[in-house]
C-alpha positions as CSV (number, residue, x, y, z in Angstrom):
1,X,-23.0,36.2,12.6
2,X,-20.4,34.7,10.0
3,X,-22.0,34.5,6.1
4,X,-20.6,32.6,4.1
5,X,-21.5,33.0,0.1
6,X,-20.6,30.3,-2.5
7,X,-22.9,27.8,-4.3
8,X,-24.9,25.0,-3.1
9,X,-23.3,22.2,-5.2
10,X,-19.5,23.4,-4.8
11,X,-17.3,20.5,-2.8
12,X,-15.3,23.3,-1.0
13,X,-18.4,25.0,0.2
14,X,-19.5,22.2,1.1
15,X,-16.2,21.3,3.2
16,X,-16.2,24.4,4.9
17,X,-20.4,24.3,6.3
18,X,-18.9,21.3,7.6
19,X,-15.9,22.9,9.3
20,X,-18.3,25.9,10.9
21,X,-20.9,22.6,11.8
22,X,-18.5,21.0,13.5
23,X,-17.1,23.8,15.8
24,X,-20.4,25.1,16.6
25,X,-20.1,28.3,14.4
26,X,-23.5,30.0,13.8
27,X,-23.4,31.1,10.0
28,X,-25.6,32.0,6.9
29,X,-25.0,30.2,3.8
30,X,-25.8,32.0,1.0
31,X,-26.0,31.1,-2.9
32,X,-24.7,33.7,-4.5
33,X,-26.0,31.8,-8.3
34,X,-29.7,32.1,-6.8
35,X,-28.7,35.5,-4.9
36,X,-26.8,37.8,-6.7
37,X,-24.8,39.9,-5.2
38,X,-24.8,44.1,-6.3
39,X,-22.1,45.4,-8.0
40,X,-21.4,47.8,-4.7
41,X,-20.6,44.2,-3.1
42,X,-18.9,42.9,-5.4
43,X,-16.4,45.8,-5.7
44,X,-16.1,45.7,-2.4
45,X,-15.0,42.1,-2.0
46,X,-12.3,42.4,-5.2
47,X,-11.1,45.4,-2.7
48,X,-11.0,43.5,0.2
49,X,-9.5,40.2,-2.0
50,X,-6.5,42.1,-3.5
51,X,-8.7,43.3,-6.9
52,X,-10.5,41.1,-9.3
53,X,-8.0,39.3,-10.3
54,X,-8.1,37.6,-6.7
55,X,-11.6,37.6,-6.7
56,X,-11.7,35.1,-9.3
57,X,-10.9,31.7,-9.9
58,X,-9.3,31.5,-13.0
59,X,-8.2,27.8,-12.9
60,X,-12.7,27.0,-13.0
61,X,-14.0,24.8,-16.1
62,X,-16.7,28.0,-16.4
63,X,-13.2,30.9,-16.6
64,X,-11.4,28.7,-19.7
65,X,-14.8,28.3,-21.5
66,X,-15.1,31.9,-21.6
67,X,-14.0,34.0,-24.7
68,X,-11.2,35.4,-25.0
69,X,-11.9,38.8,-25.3
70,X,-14.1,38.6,-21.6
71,X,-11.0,37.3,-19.5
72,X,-9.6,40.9,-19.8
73,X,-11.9,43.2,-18.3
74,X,-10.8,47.0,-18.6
75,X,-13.1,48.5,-15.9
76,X,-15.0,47.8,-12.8
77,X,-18.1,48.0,-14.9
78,X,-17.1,45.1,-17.4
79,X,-15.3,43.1,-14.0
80,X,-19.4,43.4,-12.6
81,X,-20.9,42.4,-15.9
82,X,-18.6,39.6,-15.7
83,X,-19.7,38.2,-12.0
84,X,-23.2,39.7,-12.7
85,X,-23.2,36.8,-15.7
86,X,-20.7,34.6,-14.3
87,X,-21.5,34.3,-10.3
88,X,-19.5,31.1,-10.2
89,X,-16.3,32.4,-11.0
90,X,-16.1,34.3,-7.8
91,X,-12.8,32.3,-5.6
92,X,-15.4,30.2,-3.1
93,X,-16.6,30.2,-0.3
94,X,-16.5,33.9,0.5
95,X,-16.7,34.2,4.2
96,X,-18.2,38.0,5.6
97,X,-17.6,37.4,9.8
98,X,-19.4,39.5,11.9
99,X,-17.2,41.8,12.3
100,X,-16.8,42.3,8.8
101,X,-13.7,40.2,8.1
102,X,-13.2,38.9,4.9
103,X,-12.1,35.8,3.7
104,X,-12.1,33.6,0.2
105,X,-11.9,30.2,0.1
106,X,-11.2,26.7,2.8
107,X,-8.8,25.2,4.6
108,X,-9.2,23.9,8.0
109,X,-5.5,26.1,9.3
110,X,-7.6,28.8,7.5
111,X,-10.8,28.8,9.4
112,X,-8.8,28.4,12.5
113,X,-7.2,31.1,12.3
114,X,-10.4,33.5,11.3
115,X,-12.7,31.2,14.0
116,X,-10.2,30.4,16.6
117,X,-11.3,26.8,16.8
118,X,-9.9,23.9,17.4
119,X,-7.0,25.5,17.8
């Protein structure tokens, strides 16, 4: 079964329930504000996103509020202090398929390419 992580309030997230709704896709939605995520997880989805720098969305209200000095993290550890803090700046929705594909973020070309519907 497809998961897809994001928050419950995000428009995109939101867009993309939708999409899976729509094409008869069985998923989990999970809130990753109200569920966090472990730091194992979260390395493993800035390895499977390119690194933390794709991971995050650094064009978000909540990334230019933050202090300088936190946009520059040196190590894993202070990337997963960041997103332990700072859940919503991970690039939403994250979508896990069953098969263990990984994907970040909507667009209707997107999911039919990962879903194969309504192709």
């Amino acid at each position: 079964m497809t998961t897809l992580y994001g928050l419950k309030n995000c428009d995109t997230c939101g867009k993309a329930t939708k999409w899976l709704d729509r094409f008869g896709i069985a998923y989990e939605f999970i809130d990753y504000r109200d569920n966090r995520q472990s730091p194992e997880t979260l390395k493993d989805w800035a390895g499977k996103a390119g690194g933390w720098d794709a991971l995050i969305n650094k064009s978000s209200t909540t990334w230019r509020q933050l202090p300088e000095n936190r946009k520059s993290p040196g190590s894993d550890a202070e990337w997963k202090l960041l997103l332990k803090e700072y859940p919503q700046l991970i690039r939403r929705p994250v979508i896990i398929t069953g098969e263990g594909g990984f994907s970040q973020g909507f667009s209707d070309n997107g999911f039919k390419k990962i879903f194969g519907a309504g192709a």
